[in-house]
MARVEXFI-960402 format. One line per 2 residues: for each residue x, y, z of C-alpha. Coordinates in Angstrom, 3 decimals, always signed. Layout:
# residues N
X,Y,Z; ...
***
This chain:
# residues 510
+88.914,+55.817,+104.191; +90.001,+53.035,+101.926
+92.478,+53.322,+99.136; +93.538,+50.645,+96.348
+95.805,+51.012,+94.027; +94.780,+49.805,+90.097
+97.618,+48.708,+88.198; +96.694,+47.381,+84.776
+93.923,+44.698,+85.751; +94.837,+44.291,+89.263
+93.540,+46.270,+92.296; +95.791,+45.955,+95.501
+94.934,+47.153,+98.792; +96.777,+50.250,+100.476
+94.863,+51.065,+103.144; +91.848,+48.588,+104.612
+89.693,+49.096,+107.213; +86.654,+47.812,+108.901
+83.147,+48.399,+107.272; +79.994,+48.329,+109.064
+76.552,+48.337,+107.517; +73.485,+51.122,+107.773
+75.819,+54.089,+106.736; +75.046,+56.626,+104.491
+77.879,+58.839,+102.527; +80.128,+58.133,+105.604
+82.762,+55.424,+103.946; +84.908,+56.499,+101.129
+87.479,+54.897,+98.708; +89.854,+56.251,+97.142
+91.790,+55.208,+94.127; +95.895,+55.767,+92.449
+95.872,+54.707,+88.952; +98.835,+53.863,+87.058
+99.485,+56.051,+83.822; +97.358,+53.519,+81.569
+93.910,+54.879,+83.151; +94.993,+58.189,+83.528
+92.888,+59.767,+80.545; +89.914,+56.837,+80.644
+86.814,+57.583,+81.905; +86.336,+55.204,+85.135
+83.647,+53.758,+86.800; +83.144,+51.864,+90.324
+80.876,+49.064,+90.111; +79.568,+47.274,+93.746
+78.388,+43.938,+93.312; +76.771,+42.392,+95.951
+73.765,+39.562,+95.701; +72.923,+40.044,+91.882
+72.437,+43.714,+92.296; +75.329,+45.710,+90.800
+76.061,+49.495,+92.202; +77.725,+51.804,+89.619
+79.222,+55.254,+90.625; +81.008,+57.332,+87.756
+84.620,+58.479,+88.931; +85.558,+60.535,+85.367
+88.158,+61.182,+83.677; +89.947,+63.109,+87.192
+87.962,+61.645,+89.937; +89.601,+59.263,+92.489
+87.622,+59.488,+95.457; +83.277,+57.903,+95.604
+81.471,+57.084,+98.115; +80.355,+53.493,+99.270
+76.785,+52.804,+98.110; +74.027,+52.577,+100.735
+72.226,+49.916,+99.790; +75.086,+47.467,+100.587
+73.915,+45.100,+103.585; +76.266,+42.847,+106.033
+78.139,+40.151,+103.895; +80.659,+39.723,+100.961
+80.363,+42.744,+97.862; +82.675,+42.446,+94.842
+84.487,+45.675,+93.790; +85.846,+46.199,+90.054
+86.708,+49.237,+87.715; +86.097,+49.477,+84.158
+87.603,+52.265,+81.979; +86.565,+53.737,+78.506
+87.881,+56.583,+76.254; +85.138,+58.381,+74.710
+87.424,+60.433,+72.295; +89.013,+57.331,+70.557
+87.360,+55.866,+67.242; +87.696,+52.359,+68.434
+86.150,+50.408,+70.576; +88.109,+50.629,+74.352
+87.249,+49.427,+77.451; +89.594,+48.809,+80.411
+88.666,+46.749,+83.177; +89.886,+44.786,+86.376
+89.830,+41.677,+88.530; +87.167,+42.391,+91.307
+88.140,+42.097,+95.190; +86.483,+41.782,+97.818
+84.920,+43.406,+101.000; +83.477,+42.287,+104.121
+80.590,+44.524,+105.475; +79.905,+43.786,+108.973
+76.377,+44.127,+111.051; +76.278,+47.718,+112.398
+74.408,+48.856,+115.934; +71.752,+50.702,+114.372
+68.060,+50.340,+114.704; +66.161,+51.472,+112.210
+63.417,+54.243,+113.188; +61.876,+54.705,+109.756
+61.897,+57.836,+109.147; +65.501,+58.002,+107.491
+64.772,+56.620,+103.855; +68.114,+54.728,+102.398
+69.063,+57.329,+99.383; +69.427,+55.242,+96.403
+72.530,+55.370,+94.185; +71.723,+57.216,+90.717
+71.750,+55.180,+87.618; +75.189,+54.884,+85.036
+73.332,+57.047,+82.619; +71.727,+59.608,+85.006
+75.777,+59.969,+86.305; +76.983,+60.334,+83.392
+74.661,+63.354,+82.529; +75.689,+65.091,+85.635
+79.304,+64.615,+84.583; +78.491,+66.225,+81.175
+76.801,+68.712,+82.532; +79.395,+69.542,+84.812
+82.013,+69.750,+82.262; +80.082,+72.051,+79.897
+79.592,+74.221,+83.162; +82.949,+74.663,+83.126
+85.646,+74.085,+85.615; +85.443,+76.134,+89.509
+87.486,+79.424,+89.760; +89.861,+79.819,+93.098
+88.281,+80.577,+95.940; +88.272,+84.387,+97.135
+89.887,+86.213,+100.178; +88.132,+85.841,+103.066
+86.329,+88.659,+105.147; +89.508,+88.575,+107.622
+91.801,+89.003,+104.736; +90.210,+91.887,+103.204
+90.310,+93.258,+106.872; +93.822,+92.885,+107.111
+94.543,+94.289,+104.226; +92.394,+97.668,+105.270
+94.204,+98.225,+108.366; +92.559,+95.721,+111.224
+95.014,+95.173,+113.740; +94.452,+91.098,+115.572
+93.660,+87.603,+115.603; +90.687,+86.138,+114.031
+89.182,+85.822,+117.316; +89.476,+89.353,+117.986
+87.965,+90.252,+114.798; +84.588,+87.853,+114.991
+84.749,+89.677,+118.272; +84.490,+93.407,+117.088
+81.702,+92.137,+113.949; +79.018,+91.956,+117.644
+76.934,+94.804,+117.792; +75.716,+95.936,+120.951
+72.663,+94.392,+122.735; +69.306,+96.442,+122.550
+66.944,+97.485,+124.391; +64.408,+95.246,+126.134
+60.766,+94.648,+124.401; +58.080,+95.972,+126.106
+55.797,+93.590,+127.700; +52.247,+92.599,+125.641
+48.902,+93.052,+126.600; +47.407,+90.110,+128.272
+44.934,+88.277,+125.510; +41.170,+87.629,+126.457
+40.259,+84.479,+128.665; +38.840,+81.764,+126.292
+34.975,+80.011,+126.691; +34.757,+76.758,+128.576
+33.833,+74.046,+126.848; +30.813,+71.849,+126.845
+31.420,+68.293,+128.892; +31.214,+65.116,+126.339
+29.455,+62.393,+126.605; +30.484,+59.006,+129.079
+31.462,+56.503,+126.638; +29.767,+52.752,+127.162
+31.398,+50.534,+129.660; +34.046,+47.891,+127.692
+34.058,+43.845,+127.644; +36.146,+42.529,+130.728
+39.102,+40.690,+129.471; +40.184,+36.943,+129.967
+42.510,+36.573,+132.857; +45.934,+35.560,+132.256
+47.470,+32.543,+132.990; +50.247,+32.707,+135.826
+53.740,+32.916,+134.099; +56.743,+30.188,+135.238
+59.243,+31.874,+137.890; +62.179,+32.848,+136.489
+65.833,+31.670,+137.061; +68.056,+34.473,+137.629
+71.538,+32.964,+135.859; +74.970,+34.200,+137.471
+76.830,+36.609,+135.089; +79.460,+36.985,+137.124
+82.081,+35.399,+133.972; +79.724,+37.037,+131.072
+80.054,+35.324,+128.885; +79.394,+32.073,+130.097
+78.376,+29.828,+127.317; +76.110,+27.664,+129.543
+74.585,+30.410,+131.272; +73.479,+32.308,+128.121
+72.234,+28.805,+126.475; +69.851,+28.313,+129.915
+68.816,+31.758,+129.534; +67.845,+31.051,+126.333
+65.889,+27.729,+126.528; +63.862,+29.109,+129.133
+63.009,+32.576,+127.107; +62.294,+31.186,+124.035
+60.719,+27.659,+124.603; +57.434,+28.937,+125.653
+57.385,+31.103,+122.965; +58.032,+28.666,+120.642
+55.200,+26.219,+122.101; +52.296,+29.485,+121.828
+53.750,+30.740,+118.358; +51.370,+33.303,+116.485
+48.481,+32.380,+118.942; +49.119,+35.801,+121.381
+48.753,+34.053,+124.252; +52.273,+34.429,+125.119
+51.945,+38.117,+126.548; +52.852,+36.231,+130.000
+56.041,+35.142,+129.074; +57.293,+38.484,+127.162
+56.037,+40.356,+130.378; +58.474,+38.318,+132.353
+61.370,+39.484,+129.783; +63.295,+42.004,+132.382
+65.293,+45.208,+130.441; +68.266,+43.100,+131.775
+67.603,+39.838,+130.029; +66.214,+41.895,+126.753
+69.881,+43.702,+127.227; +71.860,+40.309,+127.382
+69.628,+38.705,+124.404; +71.452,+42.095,+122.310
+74.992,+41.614,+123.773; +74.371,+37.951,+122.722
+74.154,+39.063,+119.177; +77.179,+40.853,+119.271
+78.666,+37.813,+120.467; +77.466,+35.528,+118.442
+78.630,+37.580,+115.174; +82.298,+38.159,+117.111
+82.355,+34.423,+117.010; +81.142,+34.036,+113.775
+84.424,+36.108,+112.420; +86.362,+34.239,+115.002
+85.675,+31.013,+113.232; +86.000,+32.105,+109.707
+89.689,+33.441,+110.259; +90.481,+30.360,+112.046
+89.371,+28.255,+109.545; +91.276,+30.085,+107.061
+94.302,+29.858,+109.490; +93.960,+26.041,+110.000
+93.627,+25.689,+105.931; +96.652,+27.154,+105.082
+97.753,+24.936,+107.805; +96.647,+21.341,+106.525
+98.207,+22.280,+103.412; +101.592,+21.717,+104.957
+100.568,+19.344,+106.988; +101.688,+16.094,+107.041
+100.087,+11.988,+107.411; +101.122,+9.726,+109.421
+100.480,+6.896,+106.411; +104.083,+5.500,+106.627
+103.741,+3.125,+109.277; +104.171,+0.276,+107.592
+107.786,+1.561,+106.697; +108.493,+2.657,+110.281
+107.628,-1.100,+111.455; +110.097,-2.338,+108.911
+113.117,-0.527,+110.140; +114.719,-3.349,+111.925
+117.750,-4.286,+114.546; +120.488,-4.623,+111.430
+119.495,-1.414,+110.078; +119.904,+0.557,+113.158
+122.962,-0.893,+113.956; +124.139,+0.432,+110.568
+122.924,+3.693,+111.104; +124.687,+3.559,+114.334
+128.107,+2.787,+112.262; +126.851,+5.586,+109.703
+126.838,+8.072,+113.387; +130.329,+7.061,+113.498
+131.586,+8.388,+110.584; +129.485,+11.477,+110.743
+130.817,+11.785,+114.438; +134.591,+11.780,+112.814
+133.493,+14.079,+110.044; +132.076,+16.817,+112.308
+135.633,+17.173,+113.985; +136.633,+18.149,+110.526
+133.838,+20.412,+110.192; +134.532,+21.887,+113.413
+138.353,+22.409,+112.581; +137.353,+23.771,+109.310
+134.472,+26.356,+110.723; +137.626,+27.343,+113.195
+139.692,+28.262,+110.642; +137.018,+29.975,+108.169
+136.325,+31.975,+111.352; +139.800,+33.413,+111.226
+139.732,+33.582,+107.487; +136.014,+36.222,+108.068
+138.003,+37.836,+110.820; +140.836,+38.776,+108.434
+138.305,+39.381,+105.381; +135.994,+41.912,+108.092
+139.852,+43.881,+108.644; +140.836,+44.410,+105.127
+136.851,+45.487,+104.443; +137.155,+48.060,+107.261
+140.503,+49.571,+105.684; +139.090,+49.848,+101.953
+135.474,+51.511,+103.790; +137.722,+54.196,+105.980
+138.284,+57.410,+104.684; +135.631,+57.541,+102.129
+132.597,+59.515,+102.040; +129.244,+57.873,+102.992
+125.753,+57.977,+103.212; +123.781,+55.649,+106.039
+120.719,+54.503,+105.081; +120.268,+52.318,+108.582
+122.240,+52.050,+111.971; +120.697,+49.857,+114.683
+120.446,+51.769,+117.829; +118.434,+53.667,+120.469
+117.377,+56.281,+117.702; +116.989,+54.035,+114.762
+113.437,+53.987,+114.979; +112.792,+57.250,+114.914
+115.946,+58.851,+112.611; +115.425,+55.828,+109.747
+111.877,+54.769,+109.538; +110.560,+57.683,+107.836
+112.765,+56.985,+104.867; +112.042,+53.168,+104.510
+108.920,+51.915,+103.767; +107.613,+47.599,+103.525
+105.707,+45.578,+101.079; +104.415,+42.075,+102.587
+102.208,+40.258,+100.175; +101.172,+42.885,+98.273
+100.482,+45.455,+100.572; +102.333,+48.651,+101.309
+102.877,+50.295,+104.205; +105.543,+52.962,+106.492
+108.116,+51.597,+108.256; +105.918,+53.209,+111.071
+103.027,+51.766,+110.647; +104.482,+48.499,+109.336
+105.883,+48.078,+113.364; +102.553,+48.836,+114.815
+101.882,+45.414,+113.117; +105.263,+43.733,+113.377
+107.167,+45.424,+116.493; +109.597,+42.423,+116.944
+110.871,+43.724,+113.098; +112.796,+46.383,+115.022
+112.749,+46.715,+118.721; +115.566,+46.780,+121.720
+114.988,+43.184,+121.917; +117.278,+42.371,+118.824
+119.467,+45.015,+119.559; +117.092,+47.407,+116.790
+118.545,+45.745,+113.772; +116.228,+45.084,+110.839
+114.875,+40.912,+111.859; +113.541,+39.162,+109.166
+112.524,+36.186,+111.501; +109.865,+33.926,+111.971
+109.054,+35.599,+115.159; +108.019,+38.606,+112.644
+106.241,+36.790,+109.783; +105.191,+33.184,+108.479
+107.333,+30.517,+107.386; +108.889,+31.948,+104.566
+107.305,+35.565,+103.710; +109.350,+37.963,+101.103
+109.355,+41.304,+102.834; +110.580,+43.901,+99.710
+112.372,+46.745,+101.696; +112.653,+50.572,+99.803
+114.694,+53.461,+100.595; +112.568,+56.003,+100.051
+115.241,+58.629,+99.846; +116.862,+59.081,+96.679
+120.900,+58.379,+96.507; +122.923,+60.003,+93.578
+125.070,+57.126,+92.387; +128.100,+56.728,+89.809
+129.054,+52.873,+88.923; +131.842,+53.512,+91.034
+129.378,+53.698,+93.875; +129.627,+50.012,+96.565
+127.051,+49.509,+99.111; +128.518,+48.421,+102.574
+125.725,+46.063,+104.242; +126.471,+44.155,+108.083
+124.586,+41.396,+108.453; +124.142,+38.079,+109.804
+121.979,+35.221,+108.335; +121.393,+31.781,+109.236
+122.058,+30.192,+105.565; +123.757,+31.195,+102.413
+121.026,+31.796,+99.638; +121.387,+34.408,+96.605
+119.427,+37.667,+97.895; +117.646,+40.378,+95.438
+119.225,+43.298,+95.615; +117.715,+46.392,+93.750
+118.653,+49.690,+92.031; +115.628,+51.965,+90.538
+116.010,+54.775,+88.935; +114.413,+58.017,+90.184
+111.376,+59.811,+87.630; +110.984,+62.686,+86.927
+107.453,+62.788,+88.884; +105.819,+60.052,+90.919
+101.864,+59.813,+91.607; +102.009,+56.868,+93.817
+103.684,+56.225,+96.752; +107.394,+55.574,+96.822
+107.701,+52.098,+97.793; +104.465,+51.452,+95.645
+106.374,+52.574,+92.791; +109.605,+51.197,+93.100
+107.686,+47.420,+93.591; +106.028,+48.080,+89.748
+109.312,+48.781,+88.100; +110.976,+45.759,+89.792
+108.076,+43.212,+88.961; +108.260,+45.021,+84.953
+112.020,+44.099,+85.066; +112.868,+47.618,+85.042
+114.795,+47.788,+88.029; +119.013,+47.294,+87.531
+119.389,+43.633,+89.760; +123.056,+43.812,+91.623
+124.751,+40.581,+92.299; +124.300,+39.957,+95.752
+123.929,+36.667,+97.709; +123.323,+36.028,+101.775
+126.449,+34.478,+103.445; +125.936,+31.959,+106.324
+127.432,+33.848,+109.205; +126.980,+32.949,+113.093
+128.390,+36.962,+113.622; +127.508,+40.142,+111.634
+129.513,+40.184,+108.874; +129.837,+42.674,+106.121
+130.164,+42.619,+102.276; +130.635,+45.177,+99.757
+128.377,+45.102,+96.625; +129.150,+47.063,+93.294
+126.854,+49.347,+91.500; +127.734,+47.888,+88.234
+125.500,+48.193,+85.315; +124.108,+51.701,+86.249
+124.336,+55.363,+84.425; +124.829,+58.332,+86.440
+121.898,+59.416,+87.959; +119.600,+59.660,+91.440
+118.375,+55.909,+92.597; +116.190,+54.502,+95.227
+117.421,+51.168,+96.868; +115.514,+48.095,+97.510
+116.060,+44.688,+98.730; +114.183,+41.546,+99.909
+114.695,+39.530,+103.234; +112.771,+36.435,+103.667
+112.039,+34.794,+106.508; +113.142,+31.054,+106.114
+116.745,+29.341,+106.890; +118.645,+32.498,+105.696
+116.311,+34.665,+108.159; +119.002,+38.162,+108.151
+119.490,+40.675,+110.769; +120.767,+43.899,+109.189
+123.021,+45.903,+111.142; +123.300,+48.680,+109.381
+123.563,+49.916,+105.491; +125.945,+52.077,+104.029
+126.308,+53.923,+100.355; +130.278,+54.372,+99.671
+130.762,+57.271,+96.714; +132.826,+56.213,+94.099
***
């Protein structure tokens, strides 16, 4: 199953997966609308070469199936949205995405017709019909209920058991029927036409498949199956060669195909990976300046090393003493933290995985996910290789990816309230750091939810900035600018110079 999330005019993808071709009401997508197409009437439209796919969700609906018709390539998806109880004109509708149907293994046999997708109007009968019908009572008790309930003692199993009656008696055997008439001999049909004698076929070359697949060995097998049948094209006088076709070659011609479209893919999402690459990429157009740099200028440069050499003693002096100054900062931030109630949101460790991840959840360019699924793609983000703290490094993510990180659980906060966070990070940056205020009732996911309030500037920002540390250090940020209430916590660690580790999070009460 797919899901999406509509927000406004923008679908986002929740949960993708991959999409073959040839099925019939096997794939379904689900929908979470935000509260603006809550009471509109939506429909699903499927776009895909010119012809356009409708399927009528309602007013309550969130779940359709994927249309059948839809063959191996690129379909657009959209909504659009209409209230049939206003007396204006309204009509709701979204920026399409996109989805990639892949070729499926089936052969068609022909005797299971594709069911076509009913009309918009003939849908929307059906969905007036069914709402004049009325809406479905709750189901009844079931047999083993009501059995319960008049005094059968058991399981379930025991009860199917008892419903068997005994077996009955054998049939008696029938009486054997009457031996039926011979029939009368036809006649010997005339003798047929002797047919033209084949010419003899080219021996084969058996290729080595020892490395399947071996690019040179498929293209031989190839040329030599399909040259003669291009040279004796629609003539039938080719029945030679195709008898020569072994079940093994006819097998590797298929596998072929499935290599062929692997590779295919292959070189789509590299050429996607090597465009995102040229755009940072750089020219080597400045050789005219490099051959200018001369003998005078390097010597300068060399007098320029100098000074830098002399200023780095004083850098190093400096770093010593800022050192001891963090040392004595980390003491008097240990003294103000001890005594004081607490709630831990994360503490690296042998158990963090599995005691923390269920409350934290990720979103990485747009997408949402668990902290427990977000690892199955990203296990570096928290493993016993850095110590299970929370990495936002490049080993994790691209150059520069902002990874928005929620608390799912909810923290009752005062403005007296200071979050204790150890960290290290290679640069000093200002950081996002995020309070959100807990509804009253969510339909979406947590995390979901918590990125729509932030991006609507809804979300209470804290003053909170990255310090360049070479050791875990740890700062104390104020909950100023909040009301009493329950919050859910969210910040954003990107993976550039800064790059933090996250030791472990803390919630001091006020």
């Amino acid at each position: 199953m797919m899901k999406f999330l509509v927000k406004q005019q923008k679908i986002e993808a929740l949960e993708r997966e991959v999409i073959a071709s040839d099925q019939i009401a096997f794939v379904s997508v689900k929908f979470v609308f935000d509260g603006a197409w809550k009471t509109l009437h939506k429909v699903v439209q499927f776009t895909q070469c010119e012809e356009t796919y409708n399927v009528v969700l309602g007013i309550d609906g969130t779940i359709c199936l994927l249309p059948a018709e839809l063959h191996p390539g690129a379909v657009k998806m959209s909504l659009f949205g209409y209230d049939a109880e206003s007396d204006t004109t309204l009509r709701a509708t979204t920026v399409p995405v996109t989805l990639h149907i892949r070729p499926s293994g089936f052969v068609e046999d022909g005797t299971t017709p594709i069911p076509p997708t009913p009309d918009l109007y003939t849908q929307l009968l059906k969905k007036l019909s069914e709402m004049q019908t009325g809406a479905n009572g709750k189901d009844g008790r079931s047999a083993y209920e009501i059995a319960i309930e008049n005094g059968f003692v058991g399981t379930v199993a025991e009860w199917l058991e008892s419903l068997k009656g005994r077996d009955g008696l054998p049939g008696k055997d029938g009486a054997d029927g009457l031996p039926g008439k011979d029939g009368t001999n036809g006649k010997d049909g005339l003798p047929g036409k002797d047919g033209r004698d084949g010419r003899d076929g080219k021996d084969g070359v058996s290729p080595d498949l020892t490395n399947y697949p071996d690019a040179d060995a498929v293209k031989a097998l190839i040329q030599a199956a399909v040259q003669p049948l291009l040279q004796q094209a629609h003539v039938h006088e080719n029945l030679n060669v195709l008898d020569d076709l072994t079940a093994d070659e006819l097998s590797l011609l298929r596998a072929l195909q499935e290599f062929e479209d692997d590779t295919t893919y292959n070189i789509q999402t590299f050429r996607e990976a090597i465009a995102a690459l040229n755009e940072k990429a750089h020219t080597h157009e400045n050789q005219s300046a490099l051959e200018q740099i001369n003998a005078a200028k390097i010597a300068q440069w060399d007098g320029f090393g100098t000074q830098i050499n002399g200023l780095s003693t004083k850098v190093t002096v400096y770093s010593e003493k800022t050192e001891r100054t963090l040392e004595s900062l980390q003491k008097q931030i240990d003294n103000l933290t001890s005594g004081r109630n607490y709630t831990v949101l994360f503490q690296s460790g042998q158990n963090a995985i599995s005691t923390y991840a269920p409350d934290i959840s990720m979103i990485l360019d747009g997408g949402y996910q668990t902290m427990t699924d977000f690892l199955a793609a990203y296990p570096q983000f928290c493993s016993a290789a850095n110590d299970f703290v929370l990495s936002y490094s490049q080993a994790c993510f691209n150059w520069d990816k902002s990874v928005l990180t929620v608390c799912t659980k909810p923290l009752s906060l005062t403005k007296n309230a200071e979050i204790v966070m150890s960290y290290q990070s290679g640069s000093s940056e200002a950081g996002r750091l995020y309070l959100v205020q807990k509804p009253q009732k969510i339909d979406i996911p947590i995390g979901v939810y918590v990125n729509t309030e932030i991006d609507a500037n809804r979300a209470v920002s804290l003053d909170f900035q990255w310090l360049q540390s070479d050791t875990f250090i740890t700062t104390i940020t104020e909950c100023t600018g909040i009301s009493d209430g329950e919050y859910y916590l969210a910040w954003v660690g990107r993976s550039n110079n800064s790059h933090p580790k996250i030791r472990f999070l803390k919630v001091l009460e006020g």
